[in-house]
C-alpha positions as CSV (number, residue, x, y, z in Angstrom):
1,X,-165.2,-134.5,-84.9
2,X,-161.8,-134.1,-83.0
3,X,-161.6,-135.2,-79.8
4,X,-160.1,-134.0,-76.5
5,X,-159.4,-135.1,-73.1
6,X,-159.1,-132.7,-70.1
7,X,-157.8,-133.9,-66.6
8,X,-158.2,-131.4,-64.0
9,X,-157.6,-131.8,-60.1
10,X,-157.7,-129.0,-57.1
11,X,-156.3,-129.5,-53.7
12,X,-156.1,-127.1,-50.5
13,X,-153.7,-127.6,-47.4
14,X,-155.9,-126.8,-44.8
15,X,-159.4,-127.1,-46.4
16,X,-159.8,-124.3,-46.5
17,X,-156.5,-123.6,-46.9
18,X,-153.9,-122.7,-49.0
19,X,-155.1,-124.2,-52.7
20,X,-154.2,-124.7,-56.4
21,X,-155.3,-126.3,-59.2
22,X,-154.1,-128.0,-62.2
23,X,-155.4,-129.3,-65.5
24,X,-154.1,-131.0,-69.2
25,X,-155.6,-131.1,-72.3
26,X,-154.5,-134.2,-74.2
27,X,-154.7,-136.3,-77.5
28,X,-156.5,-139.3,-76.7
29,X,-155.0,-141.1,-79.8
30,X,-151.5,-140.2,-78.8
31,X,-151.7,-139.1,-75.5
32,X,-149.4,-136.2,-76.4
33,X,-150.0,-133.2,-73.8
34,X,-151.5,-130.3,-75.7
35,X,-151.6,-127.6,-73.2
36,X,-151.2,-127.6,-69.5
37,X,-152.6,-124.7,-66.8
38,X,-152.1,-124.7,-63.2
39,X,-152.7,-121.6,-60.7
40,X,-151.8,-121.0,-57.4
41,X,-155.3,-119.6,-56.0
42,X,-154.9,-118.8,-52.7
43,X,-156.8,-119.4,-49.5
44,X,-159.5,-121.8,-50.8
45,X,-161.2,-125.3,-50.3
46,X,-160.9,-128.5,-52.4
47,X,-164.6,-128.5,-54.0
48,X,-163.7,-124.9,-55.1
49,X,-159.8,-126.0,-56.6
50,X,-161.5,-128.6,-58.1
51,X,-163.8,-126.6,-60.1
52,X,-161.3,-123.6,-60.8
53,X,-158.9,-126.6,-62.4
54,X,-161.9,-128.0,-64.6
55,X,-163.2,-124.3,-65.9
56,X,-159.2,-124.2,-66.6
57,X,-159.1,-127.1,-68.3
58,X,-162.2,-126.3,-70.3
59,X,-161.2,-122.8,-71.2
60,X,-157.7,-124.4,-72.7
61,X,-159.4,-127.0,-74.8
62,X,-162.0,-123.9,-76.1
63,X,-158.8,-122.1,-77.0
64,X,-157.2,-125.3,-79.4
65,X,-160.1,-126.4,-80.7
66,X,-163.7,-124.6,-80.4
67,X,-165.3,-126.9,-82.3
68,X,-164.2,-130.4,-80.7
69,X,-165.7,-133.0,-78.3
70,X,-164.4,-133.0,-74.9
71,X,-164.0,-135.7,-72.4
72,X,-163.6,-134.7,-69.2
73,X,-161.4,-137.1,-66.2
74,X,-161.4,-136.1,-63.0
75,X,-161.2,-137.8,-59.5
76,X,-163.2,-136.0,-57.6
77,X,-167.3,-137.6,-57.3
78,X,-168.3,-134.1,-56.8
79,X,-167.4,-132.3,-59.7
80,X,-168.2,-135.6,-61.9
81,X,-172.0,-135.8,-60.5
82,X,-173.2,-132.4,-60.2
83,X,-171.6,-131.5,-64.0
84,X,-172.8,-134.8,-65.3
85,X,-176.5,-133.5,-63.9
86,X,-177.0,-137.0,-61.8
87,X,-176.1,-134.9,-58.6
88,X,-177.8,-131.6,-57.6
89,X,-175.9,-128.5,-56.4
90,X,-176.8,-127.3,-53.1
91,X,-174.0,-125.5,-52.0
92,X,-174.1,-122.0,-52.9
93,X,-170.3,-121.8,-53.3
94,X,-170.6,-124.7,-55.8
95,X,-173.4,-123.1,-58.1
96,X,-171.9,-120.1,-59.9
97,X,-168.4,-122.2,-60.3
98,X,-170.6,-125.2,-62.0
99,X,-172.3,-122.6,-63.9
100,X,-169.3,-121.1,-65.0
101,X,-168.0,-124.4,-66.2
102,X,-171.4,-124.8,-68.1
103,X,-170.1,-121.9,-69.9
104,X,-166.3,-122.2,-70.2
105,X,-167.3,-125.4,-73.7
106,X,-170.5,-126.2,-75.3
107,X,-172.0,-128.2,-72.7
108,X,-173.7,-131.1,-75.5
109,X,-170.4,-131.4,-76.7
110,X,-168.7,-131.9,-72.9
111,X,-168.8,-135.6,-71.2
112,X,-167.4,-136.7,-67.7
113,X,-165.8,-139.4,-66.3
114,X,-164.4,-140.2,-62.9
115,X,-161.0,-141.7,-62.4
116,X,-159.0,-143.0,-59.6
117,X,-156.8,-140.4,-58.1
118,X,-153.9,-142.7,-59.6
119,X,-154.8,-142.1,-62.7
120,X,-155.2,-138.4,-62.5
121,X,-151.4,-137.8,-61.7
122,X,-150.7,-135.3,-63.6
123,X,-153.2,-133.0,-62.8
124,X,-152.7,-133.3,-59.4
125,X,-148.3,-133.0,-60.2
126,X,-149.6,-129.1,-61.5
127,X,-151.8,-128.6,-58.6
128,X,-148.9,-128.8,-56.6
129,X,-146.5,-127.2,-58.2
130,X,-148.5,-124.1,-58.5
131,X,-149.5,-124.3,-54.5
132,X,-145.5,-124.9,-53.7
133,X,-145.0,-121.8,-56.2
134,X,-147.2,-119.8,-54.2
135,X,-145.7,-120.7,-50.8
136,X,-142.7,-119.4,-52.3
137,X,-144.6,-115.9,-53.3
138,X,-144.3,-116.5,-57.3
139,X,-146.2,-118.1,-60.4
140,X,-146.7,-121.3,-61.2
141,X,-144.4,-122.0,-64.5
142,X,-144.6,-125.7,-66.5
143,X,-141.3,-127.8,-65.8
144,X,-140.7,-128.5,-69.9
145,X,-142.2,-124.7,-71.6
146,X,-141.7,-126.8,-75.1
147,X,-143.3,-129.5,-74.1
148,X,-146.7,-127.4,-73.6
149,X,-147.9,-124.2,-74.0
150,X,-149.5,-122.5,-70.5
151,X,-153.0,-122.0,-70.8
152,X,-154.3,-118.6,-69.6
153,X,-154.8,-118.2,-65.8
154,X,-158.5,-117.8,-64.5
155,X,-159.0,-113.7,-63.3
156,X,-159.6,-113.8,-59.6
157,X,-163.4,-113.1,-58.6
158,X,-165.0,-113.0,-55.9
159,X,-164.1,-110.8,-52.6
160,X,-161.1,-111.3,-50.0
161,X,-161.8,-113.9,-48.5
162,X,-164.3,-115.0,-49.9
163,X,-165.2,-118.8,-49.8
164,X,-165.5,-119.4,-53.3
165,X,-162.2,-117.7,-54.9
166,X,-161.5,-115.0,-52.9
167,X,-158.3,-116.1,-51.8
168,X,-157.2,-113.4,-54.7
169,X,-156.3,-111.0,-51.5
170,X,-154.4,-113.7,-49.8
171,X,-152.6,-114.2,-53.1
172,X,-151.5,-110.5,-53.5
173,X,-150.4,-110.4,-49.4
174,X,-148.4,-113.6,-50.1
175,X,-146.3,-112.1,-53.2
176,X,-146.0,-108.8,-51.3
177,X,-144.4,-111.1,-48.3
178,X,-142.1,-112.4,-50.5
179,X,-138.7,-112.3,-49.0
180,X,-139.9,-110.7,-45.5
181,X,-141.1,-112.7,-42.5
182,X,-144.3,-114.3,-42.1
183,X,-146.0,-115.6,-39.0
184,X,-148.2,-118.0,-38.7
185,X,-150.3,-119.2,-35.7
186,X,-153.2,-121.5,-35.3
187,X,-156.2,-121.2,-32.8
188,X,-156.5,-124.8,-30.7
189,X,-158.7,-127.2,-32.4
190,X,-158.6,-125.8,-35.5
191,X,-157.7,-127.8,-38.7
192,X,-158.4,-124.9,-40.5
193,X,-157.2,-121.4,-38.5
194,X,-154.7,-119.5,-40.9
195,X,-152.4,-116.7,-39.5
196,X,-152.0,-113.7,-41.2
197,X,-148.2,-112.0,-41.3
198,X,-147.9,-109.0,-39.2
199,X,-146.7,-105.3,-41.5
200,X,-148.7,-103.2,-43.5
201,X,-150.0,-105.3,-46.8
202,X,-148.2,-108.2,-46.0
203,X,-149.6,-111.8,-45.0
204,X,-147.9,-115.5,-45.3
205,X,-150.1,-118.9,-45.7
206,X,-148.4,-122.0,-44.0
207,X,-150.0,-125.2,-45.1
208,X,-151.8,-127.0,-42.6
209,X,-151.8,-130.5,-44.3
210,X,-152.3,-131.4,-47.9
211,X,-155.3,-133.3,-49.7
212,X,-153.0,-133.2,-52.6
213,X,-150.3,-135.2,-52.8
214,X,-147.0,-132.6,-52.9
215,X,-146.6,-132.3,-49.3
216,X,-146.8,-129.4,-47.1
217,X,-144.2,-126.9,-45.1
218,X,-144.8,-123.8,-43.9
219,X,-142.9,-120.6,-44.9
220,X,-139.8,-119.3,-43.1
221,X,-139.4,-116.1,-41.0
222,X,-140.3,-114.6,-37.7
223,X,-143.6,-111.9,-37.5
224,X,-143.1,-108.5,-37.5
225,X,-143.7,-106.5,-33.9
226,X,-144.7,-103.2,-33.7
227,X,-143.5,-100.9,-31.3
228,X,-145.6,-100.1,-28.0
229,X,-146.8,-97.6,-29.8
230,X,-150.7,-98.2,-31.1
231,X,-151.7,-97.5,-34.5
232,X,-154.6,-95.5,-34.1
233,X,-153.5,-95.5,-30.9
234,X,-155.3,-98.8,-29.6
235,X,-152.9,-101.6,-28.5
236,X,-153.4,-104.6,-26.0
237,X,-151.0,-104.0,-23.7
238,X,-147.6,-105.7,-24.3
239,X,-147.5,-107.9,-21.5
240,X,-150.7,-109.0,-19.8
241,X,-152.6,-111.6,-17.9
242,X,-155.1,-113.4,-20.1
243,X,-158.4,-112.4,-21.1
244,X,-161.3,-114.5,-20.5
245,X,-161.6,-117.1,-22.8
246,X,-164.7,-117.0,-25.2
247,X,-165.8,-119.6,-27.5
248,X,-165.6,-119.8,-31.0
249,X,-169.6,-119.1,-32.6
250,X,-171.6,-122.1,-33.2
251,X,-172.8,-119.9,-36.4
252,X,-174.0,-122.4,-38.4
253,X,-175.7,-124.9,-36.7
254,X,-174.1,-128.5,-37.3
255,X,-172.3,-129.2,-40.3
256,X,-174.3,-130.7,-43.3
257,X,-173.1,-133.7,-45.4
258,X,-170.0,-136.0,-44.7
259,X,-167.7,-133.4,-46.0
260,X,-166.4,-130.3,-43.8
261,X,-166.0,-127.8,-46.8
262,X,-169.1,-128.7,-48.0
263,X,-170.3,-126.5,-44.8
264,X,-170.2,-122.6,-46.0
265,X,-168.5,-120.1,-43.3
266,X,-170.1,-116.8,-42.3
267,X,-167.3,-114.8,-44.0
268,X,-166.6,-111.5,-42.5
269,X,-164.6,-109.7,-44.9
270,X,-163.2,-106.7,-42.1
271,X,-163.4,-103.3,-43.8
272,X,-161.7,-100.2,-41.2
273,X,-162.7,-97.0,-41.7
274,X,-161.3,-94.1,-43.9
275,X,-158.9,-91.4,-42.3
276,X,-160.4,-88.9,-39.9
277,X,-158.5,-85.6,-39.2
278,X,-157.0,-87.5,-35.8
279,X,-156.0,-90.6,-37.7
280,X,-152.5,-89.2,-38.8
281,X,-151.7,-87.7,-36.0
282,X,-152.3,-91.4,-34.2
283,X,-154.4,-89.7,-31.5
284,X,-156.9,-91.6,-29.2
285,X,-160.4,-91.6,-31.1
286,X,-162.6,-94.0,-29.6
287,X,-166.3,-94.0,-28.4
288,X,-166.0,-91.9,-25.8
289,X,-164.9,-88.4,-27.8
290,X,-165.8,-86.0,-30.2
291,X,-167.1,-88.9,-33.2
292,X,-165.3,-87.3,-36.0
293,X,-166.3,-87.6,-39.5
294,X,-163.8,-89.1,-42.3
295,X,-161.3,-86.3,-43.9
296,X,-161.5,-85.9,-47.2
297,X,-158.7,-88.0,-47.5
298,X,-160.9,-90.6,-45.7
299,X,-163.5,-90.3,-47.8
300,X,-161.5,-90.9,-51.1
301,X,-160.4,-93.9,-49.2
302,X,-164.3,-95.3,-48.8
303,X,-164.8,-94.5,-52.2
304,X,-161.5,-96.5,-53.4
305,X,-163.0,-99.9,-51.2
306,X,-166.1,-99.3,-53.1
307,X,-165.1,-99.4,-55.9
308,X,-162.9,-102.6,-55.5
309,X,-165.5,-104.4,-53.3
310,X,-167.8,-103.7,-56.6
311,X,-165.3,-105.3,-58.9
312,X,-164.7,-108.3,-56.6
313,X,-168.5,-109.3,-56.1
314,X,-170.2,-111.4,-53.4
315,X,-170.6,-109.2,-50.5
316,X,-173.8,-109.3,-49.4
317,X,-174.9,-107.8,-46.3
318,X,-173.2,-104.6,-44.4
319,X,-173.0,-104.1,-41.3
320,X,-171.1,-100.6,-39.2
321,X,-170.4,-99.8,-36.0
322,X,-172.5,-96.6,-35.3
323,X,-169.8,-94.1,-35.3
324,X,-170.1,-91.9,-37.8
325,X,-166.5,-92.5,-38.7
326,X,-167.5,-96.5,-39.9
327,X,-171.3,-95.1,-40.9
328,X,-169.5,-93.0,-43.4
329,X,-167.5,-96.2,-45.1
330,X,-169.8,-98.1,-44.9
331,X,-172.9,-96.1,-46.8
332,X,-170.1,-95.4,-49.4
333,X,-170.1,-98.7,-49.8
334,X,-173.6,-99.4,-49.7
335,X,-174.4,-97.4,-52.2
336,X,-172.1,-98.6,-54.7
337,X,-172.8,-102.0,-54.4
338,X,-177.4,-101.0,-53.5
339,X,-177.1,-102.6,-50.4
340,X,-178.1,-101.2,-46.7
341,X,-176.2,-101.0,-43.5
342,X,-177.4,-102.3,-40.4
343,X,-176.1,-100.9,-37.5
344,X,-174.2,-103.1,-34.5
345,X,-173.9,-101.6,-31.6
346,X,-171.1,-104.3,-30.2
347,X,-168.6,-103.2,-33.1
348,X,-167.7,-99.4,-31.9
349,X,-164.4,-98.5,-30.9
350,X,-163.1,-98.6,-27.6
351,X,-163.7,-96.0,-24.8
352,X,-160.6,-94.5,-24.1
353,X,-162.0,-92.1,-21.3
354,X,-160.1,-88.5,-21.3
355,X,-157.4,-90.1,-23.2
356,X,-159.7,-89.1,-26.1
357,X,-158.0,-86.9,-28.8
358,X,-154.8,-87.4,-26.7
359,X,-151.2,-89.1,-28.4
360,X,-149.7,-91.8,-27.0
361,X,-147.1,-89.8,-25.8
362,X,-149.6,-86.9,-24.2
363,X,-151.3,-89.5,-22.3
364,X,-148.1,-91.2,-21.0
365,X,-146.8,-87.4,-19.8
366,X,-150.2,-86.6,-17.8
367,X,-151.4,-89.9,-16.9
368,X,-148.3,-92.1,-16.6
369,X,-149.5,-94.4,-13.6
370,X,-152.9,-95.1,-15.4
371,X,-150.4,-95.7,-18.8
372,X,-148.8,-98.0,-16.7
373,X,-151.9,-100.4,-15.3
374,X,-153.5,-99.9,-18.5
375,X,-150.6,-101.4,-20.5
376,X,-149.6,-104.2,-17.7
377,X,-153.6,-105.9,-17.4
378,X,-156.3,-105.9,-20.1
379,X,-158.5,-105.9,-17.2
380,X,-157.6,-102.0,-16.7
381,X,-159.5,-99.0,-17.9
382,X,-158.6,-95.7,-19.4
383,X,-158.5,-93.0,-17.4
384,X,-161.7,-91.3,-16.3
385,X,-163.6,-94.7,-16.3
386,X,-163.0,-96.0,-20.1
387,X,-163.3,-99.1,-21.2
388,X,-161.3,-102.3,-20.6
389,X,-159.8,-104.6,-23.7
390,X,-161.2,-107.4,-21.6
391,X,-164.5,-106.0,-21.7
392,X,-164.0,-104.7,-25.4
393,X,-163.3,-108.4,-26.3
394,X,-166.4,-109.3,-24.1
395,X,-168.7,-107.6,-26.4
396,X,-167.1,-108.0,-29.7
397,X,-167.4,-111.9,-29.0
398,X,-170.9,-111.6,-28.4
399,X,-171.3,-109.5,-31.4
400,X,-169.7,-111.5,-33.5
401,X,-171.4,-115.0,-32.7
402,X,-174.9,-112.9,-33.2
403,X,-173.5,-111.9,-37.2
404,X,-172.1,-115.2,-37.9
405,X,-175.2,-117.5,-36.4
406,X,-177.6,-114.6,-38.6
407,X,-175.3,-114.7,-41.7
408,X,-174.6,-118.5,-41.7
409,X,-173.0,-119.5,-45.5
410,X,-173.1,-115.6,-46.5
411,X,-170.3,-112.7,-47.1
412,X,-170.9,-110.1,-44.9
413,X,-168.6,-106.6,-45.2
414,X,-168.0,-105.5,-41.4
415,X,-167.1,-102.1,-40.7
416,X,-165.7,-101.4,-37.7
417,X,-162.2,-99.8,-36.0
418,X,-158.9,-101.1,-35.2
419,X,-159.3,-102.6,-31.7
420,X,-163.2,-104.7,-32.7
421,X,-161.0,-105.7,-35.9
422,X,-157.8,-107.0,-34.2
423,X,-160.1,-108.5,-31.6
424,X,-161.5,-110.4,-33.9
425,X,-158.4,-111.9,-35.7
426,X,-156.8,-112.5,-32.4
427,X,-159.7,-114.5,-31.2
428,X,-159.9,-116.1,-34.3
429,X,-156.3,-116.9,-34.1
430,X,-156.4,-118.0,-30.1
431,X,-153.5,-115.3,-29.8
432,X,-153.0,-114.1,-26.8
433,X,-153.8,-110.1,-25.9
434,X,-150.0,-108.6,-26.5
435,X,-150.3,-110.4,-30.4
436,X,-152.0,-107.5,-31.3
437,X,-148.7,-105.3,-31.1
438,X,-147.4,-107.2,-33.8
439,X,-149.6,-106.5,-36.8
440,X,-150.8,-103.1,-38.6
441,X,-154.2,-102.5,-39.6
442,X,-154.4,-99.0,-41.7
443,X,-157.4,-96.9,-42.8
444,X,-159.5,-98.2,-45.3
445,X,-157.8,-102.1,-45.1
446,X,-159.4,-105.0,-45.6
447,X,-159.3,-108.6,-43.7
448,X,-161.4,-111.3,-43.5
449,X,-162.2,-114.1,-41.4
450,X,-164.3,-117.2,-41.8
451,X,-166.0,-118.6,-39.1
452,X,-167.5,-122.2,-39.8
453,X,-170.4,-124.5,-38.2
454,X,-168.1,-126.7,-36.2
455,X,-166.7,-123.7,-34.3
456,X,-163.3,-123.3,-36.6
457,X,-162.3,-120.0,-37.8
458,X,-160.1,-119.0,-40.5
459,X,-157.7,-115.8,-41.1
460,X,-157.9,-115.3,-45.0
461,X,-156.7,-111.8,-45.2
462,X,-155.1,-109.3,-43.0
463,X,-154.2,-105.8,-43.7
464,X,-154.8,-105.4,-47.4
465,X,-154.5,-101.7,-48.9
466,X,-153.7,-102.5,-52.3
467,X,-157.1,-101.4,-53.7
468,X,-156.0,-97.8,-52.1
469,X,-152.3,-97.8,-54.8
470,X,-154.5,-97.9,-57.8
């Protein structure tokens, strides 16, 4: 029976971070390099880059020869025990990739073997190249394309940001930022915070150390800033004394094992909601008007992120903000993917007072001195006794350490507006209140952000609308 080796290594820059994988299927005689397949794969940890670049490495060897015996070197312990069966597989991250590399070659015909990381060199050479590639927005390519033939890419799975691949989002932002500014900014403490670039489908990833051994950097460019002009109209205001500080959930209760990404996040993949008949018009529409329901336009939009959040997989709990607006979304959601919504009552929009179904512009002609303290303190309120952005991010805190400490190691799709849903990545980010001027959140986008047991948080994806092009 023929023989094959496979060598396959992962690595993130961040952990989670910014991650790739590589693999090589050789001839153990010659050592000749039979195929080679490495994958930038987004916003990821190294267990799960690990595992993507041993399926990889499994799937190639399947492809040249179905009916040989494969040895696989790798130098991760991990991967080695729990495939091997000597280790058992507790994180749920870690069991449907081990069960999918159970599947990628007859398993009685599959051995493992760890190696130093000294050995595995070039595995770990692809696993960087394909990260660098996808710092600079493109595909990982091999060096010598006669020397071996490129094994097929793994198909992205799992949602935006999820833990175990879902870094597909992040992938697609990242190519769509190619050539434009990205920002990046990290919340204090955190190994792991990412920021997300600023501009309607557009994100950067910098790397925030390597485990691999290519190095790191961090893209170049500037962030995009809007102008004082809010989105659905709900800004921070652009220059403003700081809100209180609140502190990062405890969600998970203290990390488990020696390892930090062996800890799952609560993952709250950040869904606004479709287009109302005010949306276009960029009108005030908080929780203090009329509660419209979506448009029809709005409602294609809901049934588009069903759809994709379908495809993708994983989400598993659903939580709205009670507006009908968000209820909307979210049951169209629901009942594509036979979940149910639960209703939090600390995700509603803001309370913009009488500025309710009002423009920007409308408010600023009949209200200019309220404008005008509104803009310069978060600690202001609309007119006719609406609600503060201080006291918004004073509830949407305490919302969101109640979610994460309920959903600890699960996916949960968030439904909410654009103020709760800025809140939340600026907190996440430790940006200050005027940083949400400089990013776009449109109907019917998707972000996500991780929040993890040692109080760290992570931006995976901001802003995503591609599932709304198809």
């Amino acid at each position: 029976m023929r023989e094959l080796v496979v060598e396959a290594d992962g690595g993130s820059r961040g952990n989670p971070g910014p991650a790739g994988y590589g693999a090589v299927v050789l001839d153990p005689a010659t050592g000749e390099v039979l195929a080679e397949a490495a994958e930038y794969i987004g916003v990821a940890t190294n267990n799960v880059a690990e595992y993507k670049g041993l399926i990889a490495g499994l799937r190639a060897a399947l492809d040249l020869a179905p009916d040989a015996a494969v040895r696989v070197r790798m130098d991760s312990k991990l991967v080695v025990e729990q495939m091997s069966g000597r280790w058992k597989i507790k994180h749920p991250d870690m069991k449907p990739l081990a069960a999918e590399a159970s599947r990628a070659f007859p398993r009685d015909r599959v051995t493992y073997e760890w190696i130093p990381r000294e050995r595995n060199k070039h595995a770990d050479r692809l696993a960087n190249e394909a990260m660098d590639a996808g710092r600079r927005g493109e595909q990982w390519t091999p060096r010598d394309a006669s020397a071996a033939r490129v094994a097929a890419t793994l198909p992205p799975s799992g949602p935006p940001g999820d833990a175990t691949a879902g870094a597909a989002r992040a992938r697609a932002a990242l190519s769509a930022a190619a050539g434009s500014a990205g920002a990046a900014a990290s919340a204090p403490g955190s190994a792991a915070a990412l920021a997300a670039a600023a501009g309607a489908d557009a994100g950067a990833v910098p790397a925030a150390g390597n485990r691999s051994a290519g190095g790191g950097g961090t893209p170049s460019g500037g962030g995009w800033a809007q102008p004082p002009v809010p989105s659905t109209v709900s800004p921070d205001p652009p220059a403003a004394e700081p809100v209180p500080a609140v502190p990062a959930p405890a969600a998970a209760g203290p990390a488990q094992g020696p390892a930090p990404d062996l800890a799952a996040p609560a993952t709250f993949v950040l869904l606004r909601h479709g287009e109302t008949a005010l949306t276009p018009e960029k009108r005030f529409s908080g929780s203090g008007g009329s509660d419209p329901e979506l448009s029809e336009a709005g409602r294609r939009q809901a049934a588009a992120v069903a759809e994709a959040l379908a495809a993708r997989g994983t989400i598993q709990h659903i939580v709205s903000s009670p507006l009908t607006r968000c209820r909307q979304t979210a049951e169209a959601v629901a009942a594509r993917l036979g979940l149910d919504v639960v209703i939090e009552q600390g995700l509603r929009e803001t309370d913009f007072g009488v500025w309710e179904g009002l423009t920007f512009a409308e408010v600023r002609a009949r209200y200019p001195e309220d404008m005008d303290a509104w803009l310069a303190s978060p600690t202001a309120a609309p007119t006719g006794g609406g609600e503060s952005f201080a006291s918004v991010t004073r509830r949407v805190a305490a919302a969101r350490d109640r979610l994460a400490a309920a959903h600890a190691g699960r996916t949960v799709l968030v439904v909410s507006h654009v103020t709760p849903i800025k809140t939340l990545v600026r907190l996440a980010l430790g940006a200050p209140p005027p940083s949400l001027f400089k990013f776009e959140l449109s109907a019917a986008s998707l972000s996500a952000v991780a929040y993890y047991a040692d109080g760290n948080a992570s931006v995976r994806l901001l802003n995503d609308t591609s599932h709304l092009r198809r």
